[in-house]
Phi, psi and omega in degrees: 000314185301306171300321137331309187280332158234031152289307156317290187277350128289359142304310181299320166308288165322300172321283202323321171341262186312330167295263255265337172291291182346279178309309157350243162282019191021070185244105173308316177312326195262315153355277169324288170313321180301290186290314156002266157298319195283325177286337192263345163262022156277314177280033162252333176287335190283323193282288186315287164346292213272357160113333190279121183296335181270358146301319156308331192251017188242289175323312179296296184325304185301296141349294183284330178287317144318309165325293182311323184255349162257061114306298175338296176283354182279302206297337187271327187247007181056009215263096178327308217256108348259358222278297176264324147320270202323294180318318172283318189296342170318292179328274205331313182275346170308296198289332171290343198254314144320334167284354215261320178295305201312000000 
């Protein structure tokens, strides 16, 4: 349930992301990568609901990969907003989705 729950809502997270880089900085890129990553961990999360195992590990992929890459952009522009917000939340949810294995 905890793996579900966070998944979901760093999917959701991601969206709102990327809608909101959009609106910004009219940056297609973050838009895209945003609904991107964000629809496949709600259906890793969705996936994860109904009892199916490549959801939890679709969720996780995505997660980490992410993880990986607002480090990236944390360590190149030092800027918390949006960058290290993405990154902790990552953590966070990378870690509700591992408890979730265990």
């Amino acid at each position: 349930m905890l793996g579900t729950i966070a998944a979901i809502a760093y999917g959701i997270l991601a969206i709102v992301g990327g809608v909101f880089g959009y609106a910004k900085a009219k940056s297609k890129p973050s838009l895209i990568s945003g609904l991107a990553s964000g629809i496949l961990l709600v259906i890793g999360g969705i996936g994860q609901q109904q009892g199916t195992s490549w959801g939890l590990w679709l969720s996780v992929i995505v997660a980490v990969v992410l993880i990986i890459v607002f480090a990236i952009r944390l360590a190149k522009t030092r800027k918390f907003m949006p960058a290290g917000l993405m990154l902790i939340a990552g953590i966070a949810a990378l870690i509700g989705m591992l408890i979730t294995i265990t």
